[in-house]
C-alpha positions as CSV (number, residue, x, y, z in Angstrom):
1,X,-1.0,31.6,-18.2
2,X,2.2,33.0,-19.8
3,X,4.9,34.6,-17.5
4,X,6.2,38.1,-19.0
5,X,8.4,40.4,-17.8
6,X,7.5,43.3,-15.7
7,X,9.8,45.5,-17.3
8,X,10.9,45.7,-21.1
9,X,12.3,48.6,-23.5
10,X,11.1,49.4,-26.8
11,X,12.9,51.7,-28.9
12,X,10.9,53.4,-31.8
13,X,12.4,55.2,-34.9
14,X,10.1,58.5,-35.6
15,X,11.1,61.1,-38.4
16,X,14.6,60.1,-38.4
17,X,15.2,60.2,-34.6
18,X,15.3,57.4,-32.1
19,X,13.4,57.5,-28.6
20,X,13.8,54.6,-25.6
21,X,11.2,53.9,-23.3
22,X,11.2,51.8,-20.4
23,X,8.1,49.9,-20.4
24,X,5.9,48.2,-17.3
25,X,3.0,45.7,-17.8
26,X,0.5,47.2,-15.7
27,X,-2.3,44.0,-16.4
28,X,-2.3,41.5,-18.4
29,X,-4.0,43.4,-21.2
30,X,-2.5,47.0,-20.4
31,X,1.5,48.7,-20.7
32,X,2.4,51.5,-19.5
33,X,5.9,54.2,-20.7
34,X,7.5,54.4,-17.5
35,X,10.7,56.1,-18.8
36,X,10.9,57.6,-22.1
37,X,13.8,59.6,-24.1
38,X,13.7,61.0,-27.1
39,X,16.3,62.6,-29.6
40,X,18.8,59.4,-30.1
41,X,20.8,59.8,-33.6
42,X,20.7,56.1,-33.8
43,X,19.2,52.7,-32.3
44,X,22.3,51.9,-30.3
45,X,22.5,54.8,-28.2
46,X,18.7,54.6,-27.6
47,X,19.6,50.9,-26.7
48,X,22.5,52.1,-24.3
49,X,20.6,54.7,-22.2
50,X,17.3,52.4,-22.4
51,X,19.7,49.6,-21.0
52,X,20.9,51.8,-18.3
53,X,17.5,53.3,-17.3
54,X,15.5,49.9,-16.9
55,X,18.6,48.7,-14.9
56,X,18.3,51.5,-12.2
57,X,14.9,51.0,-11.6
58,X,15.1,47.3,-11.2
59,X,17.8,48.2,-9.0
60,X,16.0,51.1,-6.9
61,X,12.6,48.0,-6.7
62,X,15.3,45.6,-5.2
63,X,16.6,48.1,-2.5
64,X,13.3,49.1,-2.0
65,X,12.6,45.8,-1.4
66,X,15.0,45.2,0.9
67,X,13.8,47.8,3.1
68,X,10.3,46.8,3.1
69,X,11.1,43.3,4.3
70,X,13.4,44.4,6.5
71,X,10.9,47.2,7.9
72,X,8.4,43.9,8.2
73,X,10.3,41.7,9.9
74,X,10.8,44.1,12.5
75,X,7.3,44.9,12.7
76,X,6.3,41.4,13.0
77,X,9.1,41.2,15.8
78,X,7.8,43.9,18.0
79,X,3.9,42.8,17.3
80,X,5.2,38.9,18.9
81,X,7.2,40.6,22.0
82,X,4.0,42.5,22.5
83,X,1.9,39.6,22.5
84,X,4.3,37.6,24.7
85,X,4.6,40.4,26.8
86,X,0.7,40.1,27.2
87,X,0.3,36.6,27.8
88,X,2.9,37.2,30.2
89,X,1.2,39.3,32.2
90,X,-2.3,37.5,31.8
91,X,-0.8,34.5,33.1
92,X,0.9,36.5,36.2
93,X,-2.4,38.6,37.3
94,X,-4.4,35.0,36.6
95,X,-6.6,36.8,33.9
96,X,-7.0,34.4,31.6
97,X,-9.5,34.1,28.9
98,X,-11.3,31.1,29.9
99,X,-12.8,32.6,32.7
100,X,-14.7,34.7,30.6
101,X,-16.1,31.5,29.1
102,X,-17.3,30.6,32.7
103,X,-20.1,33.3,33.6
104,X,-22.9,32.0,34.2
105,X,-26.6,32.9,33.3
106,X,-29.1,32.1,35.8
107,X,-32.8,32.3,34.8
108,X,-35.3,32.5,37.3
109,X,-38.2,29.9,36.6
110,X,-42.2,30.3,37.9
């Protein structure tokens, strides 16, 4: 299996003008234009504003990403003070789940 890069830019020459687009690999099989400029006089500058496009977004995924884990962590937090909370009380008001376990059936034989 072959590891590419999410992201890429291709720049494409087309009746004398230049356009930039900011690629993503969607599948394995399947890219998609995630950015696209056209109207460059030459390659370089379609280089320079494809360069500086592709760089935002990987920037805006890694603050975005940031925020997520952050956003998770404290989720994760507040789900295990909630549980802890919980057993806490079980184990104060002797409700625990073993008792459950200890009902009884009693069939009534002829």
């Amino acid at each position: 299996m072959t590891q590419q890069k999410k992201y890429g830019l291709r720049v494409i020459e087309a009746e004398g003008t230049w356009t930039a687009q900011v690629t993503r690999r969607m599948t394995a099989r399947k890219t998609v234009v995630s950015k696209s400029q056209k109207g460059f006089a030459t390659e370089a500058e379609a280089n320079e504003w494809g360069n500086k496009a592709l760089q935002q977004i990987v920037e805006n995924l890694m603050v975005r990403n940031e925020r997520r884990a952050k956003q998770r962590n404290e989720r994760n937090e507040a789900l295990a003070a909630k549980e802890t909370a919980a057993q806490e009380w079980r184990d104060a008001h002797g409700d625990n789940e073993a008792d459950d376990d200890e009902d009884e059936i009693y069939i009534k034989q002829d």
